[in-house]
Backbone bond lengths (Angstrom), bond angles and torsions (degrees), N, CA, C in turn:
res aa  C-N    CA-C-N  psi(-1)  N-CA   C-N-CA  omega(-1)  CA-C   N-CA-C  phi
1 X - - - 1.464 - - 1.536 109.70 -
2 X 1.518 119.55 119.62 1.078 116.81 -179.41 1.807 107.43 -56.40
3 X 1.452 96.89 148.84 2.064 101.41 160.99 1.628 100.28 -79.45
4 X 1.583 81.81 155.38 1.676 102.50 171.81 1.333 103.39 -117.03
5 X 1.279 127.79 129.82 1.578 132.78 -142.42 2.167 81.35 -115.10
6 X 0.936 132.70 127.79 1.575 132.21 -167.56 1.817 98.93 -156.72
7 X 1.425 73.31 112.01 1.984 92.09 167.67 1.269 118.59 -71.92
8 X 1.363 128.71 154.22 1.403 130.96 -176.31 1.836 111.23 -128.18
9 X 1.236 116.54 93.35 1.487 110.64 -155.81 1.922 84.11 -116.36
10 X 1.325 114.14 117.56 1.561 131.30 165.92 1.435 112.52 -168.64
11 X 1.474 85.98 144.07 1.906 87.36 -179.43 1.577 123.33 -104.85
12 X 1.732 96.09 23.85 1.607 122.84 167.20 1.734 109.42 -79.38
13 X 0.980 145.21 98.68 1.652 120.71 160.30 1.618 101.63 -35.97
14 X 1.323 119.67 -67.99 1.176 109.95 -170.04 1.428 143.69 -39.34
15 X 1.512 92.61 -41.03 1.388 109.91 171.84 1.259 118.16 -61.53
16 X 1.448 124.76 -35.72 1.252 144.75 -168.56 1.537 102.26 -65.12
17 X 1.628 97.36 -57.67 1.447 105.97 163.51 1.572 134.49 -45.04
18 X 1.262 105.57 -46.42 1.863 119.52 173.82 1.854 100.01 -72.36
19 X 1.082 116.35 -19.90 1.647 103.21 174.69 1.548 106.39 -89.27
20 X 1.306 117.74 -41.14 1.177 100.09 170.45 0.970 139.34 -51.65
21 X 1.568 109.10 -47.54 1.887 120.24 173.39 1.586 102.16 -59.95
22 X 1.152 137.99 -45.26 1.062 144.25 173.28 1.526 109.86 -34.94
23 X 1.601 128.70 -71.92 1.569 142.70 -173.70 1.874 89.07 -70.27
24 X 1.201 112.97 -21.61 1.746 87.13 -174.48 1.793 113.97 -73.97
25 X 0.857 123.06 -3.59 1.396 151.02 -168.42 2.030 94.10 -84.80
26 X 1.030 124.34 -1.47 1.272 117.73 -152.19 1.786 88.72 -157.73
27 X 1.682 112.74 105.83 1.731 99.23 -171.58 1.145 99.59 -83.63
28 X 1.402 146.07 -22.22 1.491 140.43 -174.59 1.516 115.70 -39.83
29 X 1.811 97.04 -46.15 1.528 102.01 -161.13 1.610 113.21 -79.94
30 X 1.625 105.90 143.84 1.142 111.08 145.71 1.819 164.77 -121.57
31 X 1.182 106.55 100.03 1.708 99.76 -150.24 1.671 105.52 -37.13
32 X 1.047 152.31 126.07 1.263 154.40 -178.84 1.346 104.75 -95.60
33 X 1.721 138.49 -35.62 0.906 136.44 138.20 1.750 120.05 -172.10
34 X 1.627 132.29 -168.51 0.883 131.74 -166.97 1.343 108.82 -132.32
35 X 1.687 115.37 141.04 1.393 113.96 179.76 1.921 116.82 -137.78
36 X 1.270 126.24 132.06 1.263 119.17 -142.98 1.789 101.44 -93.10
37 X 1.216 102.87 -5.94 2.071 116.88 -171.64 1.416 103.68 -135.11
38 X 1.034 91.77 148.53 2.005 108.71 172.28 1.404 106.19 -54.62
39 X 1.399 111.27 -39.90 1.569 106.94 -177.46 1.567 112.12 -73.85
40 X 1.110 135.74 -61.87 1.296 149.07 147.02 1.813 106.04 -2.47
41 X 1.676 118.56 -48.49 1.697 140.51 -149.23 2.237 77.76 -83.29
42 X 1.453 79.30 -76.68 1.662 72.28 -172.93 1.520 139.68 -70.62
43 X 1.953 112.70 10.08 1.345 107.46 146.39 1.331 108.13 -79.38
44 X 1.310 128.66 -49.95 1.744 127.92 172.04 1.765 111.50 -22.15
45 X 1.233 92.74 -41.31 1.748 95.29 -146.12 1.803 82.42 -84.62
46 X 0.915 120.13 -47.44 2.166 116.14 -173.34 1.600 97.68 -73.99
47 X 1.598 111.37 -19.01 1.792 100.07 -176.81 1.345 101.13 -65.87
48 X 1.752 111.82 -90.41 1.052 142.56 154.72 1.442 154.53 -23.54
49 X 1.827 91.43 -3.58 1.751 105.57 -176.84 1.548 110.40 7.30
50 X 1.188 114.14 93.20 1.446 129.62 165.90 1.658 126.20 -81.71
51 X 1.283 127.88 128.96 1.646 110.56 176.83 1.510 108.01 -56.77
52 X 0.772 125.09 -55.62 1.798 125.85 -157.04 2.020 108.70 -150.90
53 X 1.201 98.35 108.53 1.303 129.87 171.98 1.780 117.44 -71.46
54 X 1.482 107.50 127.48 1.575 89.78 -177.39 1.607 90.77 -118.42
55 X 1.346 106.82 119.21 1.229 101.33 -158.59 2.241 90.60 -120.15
56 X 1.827 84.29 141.30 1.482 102.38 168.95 1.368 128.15 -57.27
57 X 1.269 157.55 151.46 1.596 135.27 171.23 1.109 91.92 -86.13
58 X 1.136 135.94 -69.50 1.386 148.63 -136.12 1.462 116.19 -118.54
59 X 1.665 116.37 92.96 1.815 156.94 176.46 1.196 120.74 -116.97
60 X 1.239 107.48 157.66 1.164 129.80 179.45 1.413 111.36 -72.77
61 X 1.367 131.11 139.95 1.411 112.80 179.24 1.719 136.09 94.63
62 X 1.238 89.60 -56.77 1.648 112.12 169.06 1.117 113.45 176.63
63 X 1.453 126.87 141.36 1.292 139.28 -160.43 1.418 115.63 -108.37
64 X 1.739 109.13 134.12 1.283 102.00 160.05 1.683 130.26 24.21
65 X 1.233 100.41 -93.91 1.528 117.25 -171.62 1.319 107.51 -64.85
66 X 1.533 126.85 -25.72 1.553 149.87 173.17 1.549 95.73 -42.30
67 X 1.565 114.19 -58.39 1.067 115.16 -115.98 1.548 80.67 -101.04
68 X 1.282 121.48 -37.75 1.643 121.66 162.71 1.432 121.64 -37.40
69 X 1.512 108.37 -44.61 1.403 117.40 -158.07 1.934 79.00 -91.63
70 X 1.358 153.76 -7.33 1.110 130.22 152.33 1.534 133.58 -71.65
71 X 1.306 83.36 -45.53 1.501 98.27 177.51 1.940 105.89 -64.15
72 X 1.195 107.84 -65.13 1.542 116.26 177.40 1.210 116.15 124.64
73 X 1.829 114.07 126.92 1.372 104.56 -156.76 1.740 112.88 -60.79
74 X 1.898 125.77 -18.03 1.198 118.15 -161.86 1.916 105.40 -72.36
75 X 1.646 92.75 -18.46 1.669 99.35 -151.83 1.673 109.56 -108.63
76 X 1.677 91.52 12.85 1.978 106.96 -165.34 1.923 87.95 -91.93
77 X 1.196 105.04 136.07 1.113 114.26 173.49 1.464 116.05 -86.56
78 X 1.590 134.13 139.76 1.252 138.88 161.28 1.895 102.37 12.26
79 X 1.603 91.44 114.91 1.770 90.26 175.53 1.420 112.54 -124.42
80 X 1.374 150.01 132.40 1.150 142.63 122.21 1.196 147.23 -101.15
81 X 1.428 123.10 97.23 1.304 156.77 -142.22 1.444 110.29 -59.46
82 X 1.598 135.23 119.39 0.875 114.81 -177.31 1.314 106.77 -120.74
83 X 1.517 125.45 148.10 1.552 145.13 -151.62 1.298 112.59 -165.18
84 X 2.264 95.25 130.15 1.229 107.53 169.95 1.960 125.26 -69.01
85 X 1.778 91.12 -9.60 1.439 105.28 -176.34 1.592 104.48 -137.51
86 X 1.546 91.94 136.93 1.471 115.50 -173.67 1.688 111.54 -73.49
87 X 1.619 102.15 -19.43 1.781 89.56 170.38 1.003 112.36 -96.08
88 X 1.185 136.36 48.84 1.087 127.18 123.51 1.482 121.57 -104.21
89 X 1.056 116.97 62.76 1.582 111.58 -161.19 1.983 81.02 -113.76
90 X 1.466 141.00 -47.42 0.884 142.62 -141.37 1.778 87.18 -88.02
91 X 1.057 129.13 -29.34 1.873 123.44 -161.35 1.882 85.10 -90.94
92 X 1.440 102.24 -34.07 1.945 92.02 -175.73 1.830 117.53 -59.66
93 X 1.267 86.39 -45.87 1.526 93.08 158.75 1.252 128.97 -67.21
94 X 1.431 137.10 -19.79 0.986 126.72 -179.35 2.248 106.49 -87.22
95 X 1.683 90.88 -18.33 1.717 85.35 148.08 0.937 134.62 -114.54
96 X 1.818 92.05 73.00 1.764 108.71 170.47 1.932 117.34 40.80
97 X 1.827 98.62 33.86 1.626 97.96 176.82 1.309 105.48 -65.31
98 X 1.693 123.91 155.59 1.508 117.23 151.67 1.080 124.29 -50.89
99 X 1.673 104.85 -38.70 1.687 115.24 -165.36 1.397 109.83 -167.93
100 X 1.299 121.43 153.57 1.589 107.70 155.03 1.561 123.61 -121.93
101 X 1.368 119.27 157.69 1.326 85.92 -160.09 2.463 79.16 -132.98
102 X 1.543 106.02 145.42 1.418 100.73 -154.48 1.987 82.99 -104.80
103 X 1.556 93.55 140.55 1.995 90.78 158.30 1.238 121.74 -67.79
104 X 1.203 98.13 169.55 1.212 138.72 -46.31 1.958 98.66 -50.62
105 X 1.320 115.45 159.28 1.616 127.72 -162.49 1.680 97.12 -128.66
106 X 1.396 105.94 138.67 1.778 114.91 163.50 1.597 108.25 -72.16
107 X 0.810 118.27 158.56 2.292 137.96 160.63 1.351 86.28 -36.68
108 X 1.437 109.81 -63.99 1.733 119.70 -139.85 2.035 103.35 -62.72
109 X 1.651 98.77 -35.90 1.738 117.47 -174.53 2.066 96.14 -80.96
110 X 1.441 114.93 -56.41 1.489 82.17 171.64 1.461 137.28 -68.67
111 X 1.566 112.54 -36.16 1.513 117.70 -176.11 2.187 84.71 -43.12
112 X 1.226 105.88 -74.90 1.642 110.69 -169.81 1.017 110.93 -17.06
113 X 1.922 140.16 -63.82 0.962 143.79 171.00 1.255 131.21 -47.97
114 X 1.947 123.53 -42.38 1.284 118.23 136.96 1.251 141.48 -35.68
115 X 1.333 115.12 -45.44 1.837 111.81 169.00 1.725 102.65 -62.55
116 X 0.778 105.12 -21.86 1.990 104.84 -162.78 1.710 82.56 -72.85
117 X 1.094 96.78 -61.44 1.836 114.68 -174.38 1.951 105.12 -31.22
118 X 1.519 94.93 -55.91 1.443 104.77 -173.10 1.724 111.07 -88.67
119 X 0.855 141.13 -6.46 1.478 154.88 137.45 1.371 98.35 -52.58
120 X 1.463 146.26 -83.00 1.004 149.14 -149.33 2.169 94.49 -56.38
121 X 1.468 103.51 -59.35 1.633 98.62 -174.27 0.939 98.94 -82.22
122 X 1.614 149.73 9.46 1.511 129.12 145.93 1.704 123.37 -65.04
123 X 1.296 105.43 -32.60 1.965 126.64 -177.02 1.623 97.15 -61.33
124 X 2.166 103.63 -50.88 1.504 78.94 -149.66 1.638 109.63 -111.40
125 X 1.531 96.47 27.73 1.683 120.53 159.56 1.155 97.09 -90.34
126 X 1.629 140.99 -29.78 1.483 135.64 174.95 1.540 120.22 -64.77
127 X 1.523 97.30 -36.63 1.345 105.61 -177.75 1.300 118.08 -75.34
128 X 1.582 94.65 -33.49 1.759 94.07 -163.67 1.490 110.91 -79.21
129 X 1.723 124.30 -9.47 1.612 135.23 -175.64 1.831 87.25 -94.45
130 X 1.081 113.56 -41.41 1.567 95.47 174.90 1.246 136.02 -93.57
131 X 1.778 110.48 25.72 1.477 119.73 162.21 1.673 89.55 -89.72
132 X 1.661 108.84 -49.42 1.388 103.92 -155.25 1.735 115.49 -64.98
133 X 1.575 104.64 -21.56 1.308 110.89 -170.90 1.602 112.99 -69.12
134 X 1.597 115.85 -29.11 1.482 159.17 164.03 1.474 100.75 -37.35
135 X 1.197 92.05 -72.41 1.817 93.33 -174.96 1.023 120.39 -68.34
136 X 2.198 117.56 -40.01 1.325 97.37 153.94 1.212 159.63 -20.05
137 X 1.716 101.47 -49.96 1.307 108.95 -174.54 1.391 104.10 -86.74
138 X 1.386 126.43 -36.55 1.333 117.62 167.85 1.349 121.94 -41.94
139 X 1.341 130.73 -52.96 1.479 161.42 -174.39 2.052 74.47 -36.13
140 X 1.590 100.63 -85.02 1.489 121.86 -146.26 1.686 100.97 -62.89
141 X 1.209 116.05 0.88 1.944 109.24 -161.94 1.190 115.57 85.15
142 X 1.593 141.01 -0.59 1.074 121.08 -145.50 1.754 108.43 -106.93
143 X 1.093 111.16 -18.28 1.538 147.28 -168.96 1.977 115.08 -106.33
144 X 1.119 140.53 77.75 1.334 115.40 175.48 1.326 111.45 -60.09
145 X 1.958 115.02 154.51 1.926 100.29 148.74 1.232 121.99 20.09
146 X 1.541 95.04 -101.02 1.896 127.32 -134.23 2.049 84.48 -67.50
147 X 1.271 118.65 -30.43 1.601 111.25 -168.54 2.018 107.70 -69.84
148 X 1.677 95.70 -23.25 1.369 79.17 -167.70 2.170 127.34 -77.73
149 X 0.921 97.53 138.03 2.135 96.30 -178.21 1.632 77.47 -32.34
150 X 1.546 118.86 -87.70 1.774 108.54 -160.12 1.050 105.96 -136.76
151 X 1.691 130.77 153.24 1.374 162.37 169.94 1.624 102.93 -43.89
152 X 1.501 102.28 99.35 2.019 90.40 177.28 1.440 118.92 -28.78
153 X 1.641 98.87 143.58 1.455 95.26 -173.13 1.182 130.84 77.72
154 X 1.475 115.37 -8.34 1.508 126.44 171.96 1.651 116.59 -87.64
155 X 1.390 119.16 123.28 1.948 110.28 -159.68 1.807 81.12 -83.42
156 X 1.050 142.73 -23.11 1.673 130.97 -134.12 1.293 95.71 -89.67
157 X 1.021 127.50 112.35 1.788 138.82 166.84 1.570 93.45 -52.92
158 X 1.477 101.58 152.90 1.911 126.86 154.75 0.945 103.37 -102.10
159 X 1.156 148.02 19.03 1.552 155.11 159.74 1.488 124.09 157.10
160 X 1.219 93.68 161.57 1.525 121.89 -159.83 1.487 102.65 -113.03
161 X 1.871 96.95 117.21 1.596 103.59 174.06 1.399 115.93 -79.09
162 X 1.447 116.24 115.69 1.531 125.67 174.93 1.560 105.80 -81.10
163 X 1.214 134.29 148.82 1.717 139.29 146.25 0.823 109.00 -85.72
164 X 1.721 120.34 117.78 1.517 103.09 143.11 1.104 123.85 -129.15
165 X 1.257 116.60 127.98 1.790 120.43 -146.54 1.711 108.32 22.23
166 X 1.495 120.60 -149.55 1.627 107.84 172.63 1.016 141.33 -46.38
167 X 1.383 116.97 22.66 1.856 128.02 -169.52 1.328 88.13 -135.46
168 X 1.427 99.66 155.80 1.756 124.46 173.06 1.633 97.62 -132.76
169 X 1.250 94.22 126.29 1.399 125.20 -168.54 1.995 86.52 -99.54
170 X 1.674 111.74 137.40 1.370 106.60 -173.79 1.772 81.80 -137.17
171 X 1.165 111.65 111.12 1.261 127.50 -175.79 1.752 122.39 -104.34
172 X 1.483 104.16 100.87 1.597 98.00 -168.95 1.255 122.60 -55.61
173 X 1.392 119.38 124.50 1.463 119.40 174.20 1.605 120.49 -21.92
174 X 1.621 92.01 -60.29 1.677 106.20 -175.32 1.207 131.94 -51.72
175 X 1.839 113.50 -16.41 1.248 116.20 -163.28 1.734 101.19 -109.48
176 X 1.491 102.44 20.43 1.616 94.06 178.66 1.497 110.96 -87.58
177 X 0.999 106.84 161.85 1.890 112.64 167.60 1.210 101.59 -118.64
178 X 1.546 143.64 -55.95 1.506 124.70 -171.42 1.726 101.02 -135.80
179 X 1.178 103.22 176.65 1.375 122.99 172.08 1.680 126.47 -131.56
180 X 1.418 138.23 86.49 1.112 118.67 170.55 1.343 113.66 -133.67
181 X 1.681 79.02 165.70 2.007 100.95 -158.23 1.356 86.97 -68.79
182 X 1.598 100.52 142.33 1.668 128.84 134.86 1.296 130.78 -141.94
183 X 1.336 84.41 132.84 1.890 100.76 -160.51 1.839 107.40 44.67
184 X 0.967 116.30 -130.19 1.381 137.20 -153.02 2.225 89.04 -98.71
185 X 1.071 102.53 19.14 1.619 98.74 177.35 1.267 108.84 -146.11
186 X 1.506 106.63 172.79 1.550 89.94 173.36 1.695 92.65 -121.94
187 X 1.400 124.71 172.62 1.630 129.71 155.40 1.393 115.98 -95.38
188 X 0.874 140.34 130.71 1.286 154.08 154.77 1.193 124.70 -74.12
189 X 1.531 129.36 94.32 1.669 129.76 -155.20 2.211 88.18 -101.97
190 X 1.440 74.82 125.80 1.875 85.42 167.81 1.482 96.19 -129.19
191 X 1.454 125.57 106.01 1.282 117.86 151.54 2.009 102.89 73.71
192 X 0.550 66.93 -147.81 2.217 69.56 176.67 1.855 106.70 -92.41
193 X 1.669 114.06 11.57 1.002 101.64 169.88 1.972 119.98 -121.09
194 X 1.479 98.36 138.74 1.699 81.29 -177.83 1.455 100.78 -112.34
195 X 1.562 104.88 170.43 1.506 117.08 -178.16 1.301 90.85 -143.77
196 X 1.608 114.65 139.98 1.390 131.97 172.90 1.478 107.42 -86.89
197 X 1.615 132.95 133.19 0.964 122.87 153.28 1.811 121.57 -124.80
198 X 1.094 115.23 136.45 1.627 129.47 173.26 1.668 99.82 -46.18
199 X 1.322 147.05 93.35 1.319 166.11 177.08 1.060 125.81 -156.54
200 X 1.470 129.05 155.50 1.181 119.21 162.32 1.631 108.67 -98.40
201 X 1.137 147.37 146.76 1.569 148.14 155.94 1.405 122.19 -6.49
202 X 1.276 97.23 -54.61 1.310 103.86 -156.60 2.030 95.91 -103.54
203 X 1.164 110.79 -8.53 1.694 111.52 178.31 1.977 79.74 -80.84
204 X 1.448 136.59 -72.84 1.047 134.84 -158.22 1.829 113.54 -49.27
205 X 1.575 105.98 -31.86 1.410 93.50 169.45 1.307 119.48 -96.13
206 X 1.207 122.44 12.18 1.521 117.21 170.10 1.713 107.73 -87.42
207 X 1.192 96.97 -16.09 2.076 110.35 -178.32 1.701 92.28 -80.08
208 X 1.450 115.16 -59.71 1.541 124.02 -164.14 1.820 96.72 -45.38
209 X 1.605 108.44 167.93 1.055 140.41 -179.43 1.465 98.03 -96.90
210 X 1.547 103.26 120.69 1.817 103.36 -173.08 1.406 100.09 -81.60
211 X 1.244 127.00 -16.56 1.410 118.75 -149.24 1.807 92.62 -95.34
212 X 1.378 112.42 -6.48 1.899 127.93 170.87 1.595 104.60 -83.22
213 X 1.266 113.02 -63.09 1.313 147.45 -122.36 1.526 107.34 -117.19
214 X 1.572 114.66 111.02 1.415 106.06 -166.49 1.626 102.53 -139.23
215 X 1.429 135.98 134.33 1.369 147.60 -159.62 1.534 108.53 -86.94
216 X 1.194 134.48 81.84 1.585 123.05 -152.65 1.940 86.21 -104.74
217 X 1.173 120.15 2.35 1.409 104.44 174.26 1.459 102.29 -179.70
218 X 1.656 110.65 148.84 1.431 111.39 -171.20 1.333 125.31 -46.24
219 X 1.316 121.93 -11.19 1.821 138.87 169.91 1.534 105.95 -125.39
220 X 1.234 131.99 27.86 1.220 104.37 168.08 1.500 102.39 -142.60
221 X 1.216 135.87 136.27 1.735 143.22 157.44 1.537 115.14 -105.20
222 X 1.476 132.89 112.08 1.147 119.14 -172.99 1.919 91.95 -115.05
223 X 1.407 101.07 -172.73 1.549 106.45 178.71 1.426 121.22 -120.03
224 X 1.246 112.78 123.17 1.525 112.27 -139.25 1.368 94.33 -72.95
225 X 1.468 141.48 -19.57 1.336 133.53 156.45 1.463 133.29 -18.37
226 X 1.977 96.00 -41.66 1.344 108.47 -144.06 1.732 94.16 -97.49
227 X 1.295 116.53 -16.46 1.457 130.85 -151.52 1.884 104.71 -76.32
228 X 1.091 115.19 78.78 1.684 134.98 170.36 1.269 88.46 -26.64
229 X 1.369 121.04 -105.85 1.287 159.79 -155.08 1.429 132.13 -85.06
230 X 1.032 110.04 146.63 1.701 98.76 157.70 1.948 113.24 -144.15
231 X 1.300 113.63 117.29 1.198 118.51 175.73 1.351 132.38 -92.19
232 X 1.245 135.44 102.75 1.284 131.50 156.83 1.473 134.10 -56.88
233 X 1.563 98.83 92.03 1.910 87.82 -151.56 1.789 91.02 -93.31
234 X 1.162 122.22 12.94 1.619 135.68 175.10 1.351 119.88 177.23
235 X 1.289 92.53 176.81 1.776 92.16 -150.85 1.823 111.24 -60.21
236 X 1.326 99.11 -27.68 1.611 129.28 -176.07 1.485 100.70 -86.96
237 X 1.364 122.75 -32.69 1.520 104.02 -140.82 1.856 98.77 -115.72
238 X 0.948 131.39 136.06 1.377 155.92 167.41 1.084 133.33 -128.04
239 X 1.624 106.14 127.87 1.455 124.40 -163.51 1.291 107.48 -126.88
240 X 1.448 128.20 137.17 1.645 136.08 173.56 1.326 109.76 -103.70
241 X 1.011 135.03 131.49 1.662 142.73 -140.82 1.380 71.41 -143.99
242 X 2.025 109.41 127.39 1.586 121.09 175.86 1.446 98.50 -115.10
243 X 1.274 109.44 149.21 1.566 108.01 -175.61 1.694 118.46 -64.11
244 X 1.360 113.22 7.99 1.269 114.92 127.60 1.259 157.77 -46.28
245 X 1.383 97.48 -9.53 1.644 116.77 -145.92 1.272 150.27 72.55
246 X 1.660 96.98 -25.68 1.390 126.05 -169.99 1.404 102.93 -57.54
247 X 1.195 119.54 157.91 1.878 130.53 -173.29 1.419 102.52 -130.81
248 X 0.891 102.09 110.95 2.292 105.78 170.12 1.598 107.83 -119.29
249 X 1.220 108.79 123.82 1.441 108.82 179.38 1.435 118.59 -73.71
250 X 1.290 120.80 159.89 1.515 116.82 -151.97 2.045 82.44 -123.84
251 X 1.529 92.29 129.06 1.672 100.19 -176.63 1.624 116.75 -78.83
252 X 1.086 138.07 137.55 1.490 117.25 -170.86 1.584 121.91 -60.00
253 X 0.963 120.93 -25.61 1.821 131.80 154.07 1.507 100.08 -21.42
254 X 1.584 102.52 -67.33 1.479 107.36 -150.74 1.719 121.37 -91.65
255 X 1.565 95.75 15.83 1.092 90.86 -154.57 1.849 102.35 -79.11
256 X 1.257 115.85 -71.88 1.266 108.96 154.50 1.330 138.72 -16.17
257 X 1.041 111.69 -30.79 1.610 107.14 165.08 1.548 103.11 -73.99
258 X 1.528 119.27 -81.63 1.396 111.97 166.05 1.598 133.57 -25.86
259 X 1.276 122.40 -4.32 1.427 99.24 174.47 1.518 93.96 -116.13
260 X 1.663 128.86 -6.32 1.190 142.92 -157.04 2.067 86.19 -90.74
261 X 1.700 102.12 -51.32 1.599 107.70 -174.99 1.948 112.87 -63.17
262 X 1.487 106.19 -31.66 1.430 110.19 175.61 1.380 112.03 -74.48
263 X 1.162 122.36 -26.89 1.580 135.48 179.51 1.185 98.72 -50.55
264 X 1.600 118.73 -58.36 1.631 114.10 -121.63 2.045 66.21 -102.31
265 X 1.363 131.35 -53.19 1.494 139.75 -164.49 1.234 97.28 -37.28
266 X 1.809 135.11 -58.46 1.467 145.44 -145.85 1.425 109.38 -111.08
């Protein structure tokens, strides 16, 4: 069984302590080491390349989210964010966290966040052997273009591996119409059929193709392909009608982007 190499960034001893006892419960893992400041987190994190970081929000020095935006979200390794407050659970996700997990936490709520953790670096060890396997065959003749999942160097999946129980559901990008969050997952609506996937929202649209793929509300991603309509059912209020029929209300945040993304699409 491979080790999982996991940073420990809090400016609690204690806490530091309760994560440890926590991962010892689990022989795979290995703490590689611990750092008590954001500044301290991101020499660790360029020393030590760690799989998955459980990182504090709130330090001395630089914070959590600080410490992402130093390091850089492409080059931040596996994160799950840890917090005395649950609102911030929606901005952790929006930096591509695995998970967050709030104090004090049960066994049953971290082990959960670890599998998410190890799901997440199972996908994008999948992805990253099947760009390289991609180019291979391109490299050798054996593969044209149009056959390969994606163009080296391309992050945008052709589909999304679903679980379901002993089956993996491989769900083409192209055939989605919307996306919205639930709980700690997102659904994936194809047509009258949904598929649950282990993600956070905002990790799945940083993978998606923006130039498909447009954020019309803090839980919802639809595909600008699919988007029929657009209704102004008040002066404020906007709705995208998918040639499904389906109706998702458009949040005022997003609205401007969306009529700015249909502009430039049509």
């Amino acid at each position: 069984m491979a080790e999982l190499a996991v940073l420990l960034v809090d400016d609690e001893p204690l806490a530091r302590r309760g994560l440890r006892q926590a991962l010892s419960r689990h022989p795979d893992v290995t703490v590689c080491g611990e750092c008590r400041d954001g500044r301290e987190a991101v020499d660790s994190i360029h020393a030590l390349k760690p799989a998955l970081v459980l990182l504090d929000v709130q330090m001395p020095e630089l914070d959590g989210f600080g410490v992402i935006r130093e390091v850089g979200v492409t080059r931040m390794p596996a994160v799950i964010f840890i917090t005395a407050f649950d609102s911030f659970a929606v901005r952790a996700f929006d930096m591509h966290a695995v998970d967050y997990l709030v104090k004090p936490f049960a066994d049953e709520r971290f082990d959960e966040a670890l599998s998410r953790a190890r799901q997440r670096l199972r996908q994008d060890e999948a992805l990253a052997l099947g760009r390289k396997l991609a180019a291979l065959l391109a490299d050798t003749g054996h593969a044209p273009p149009t056959e390969r999942e994606s163009p080296p160097g391309d992050e945008h999946p052709s589909r999304l591996v679903v679980k379901v129980g002993a089956r993996s559901v491989l769900v083409p990008v192209s055939d989605l119409d919307w996306i919205g969050a639930d709980d700690y997952c997102v659904t994936l609506h194809v047509g009258d059929k949904e598929h649950v996937l282990r993600e956070s929202l905002a990790s799945l649209e940083a993978r998606l193709d923006a130039e498909r793929f447009v954020r019309i509300h803090r839980s919802v991603i639809v595909n600008v392909e699919r988007i029929r309509e657009l209704h102004h059912d008040s002066a404020t209020e906007l709705v995208v009608v998918l040639s499904t029929g389906q109706r998702l209300r458009v949040s005022r945040s997003r609205r401007e982007e969306l009529e700015r993304r249909l502009g430039r699409a049509r």
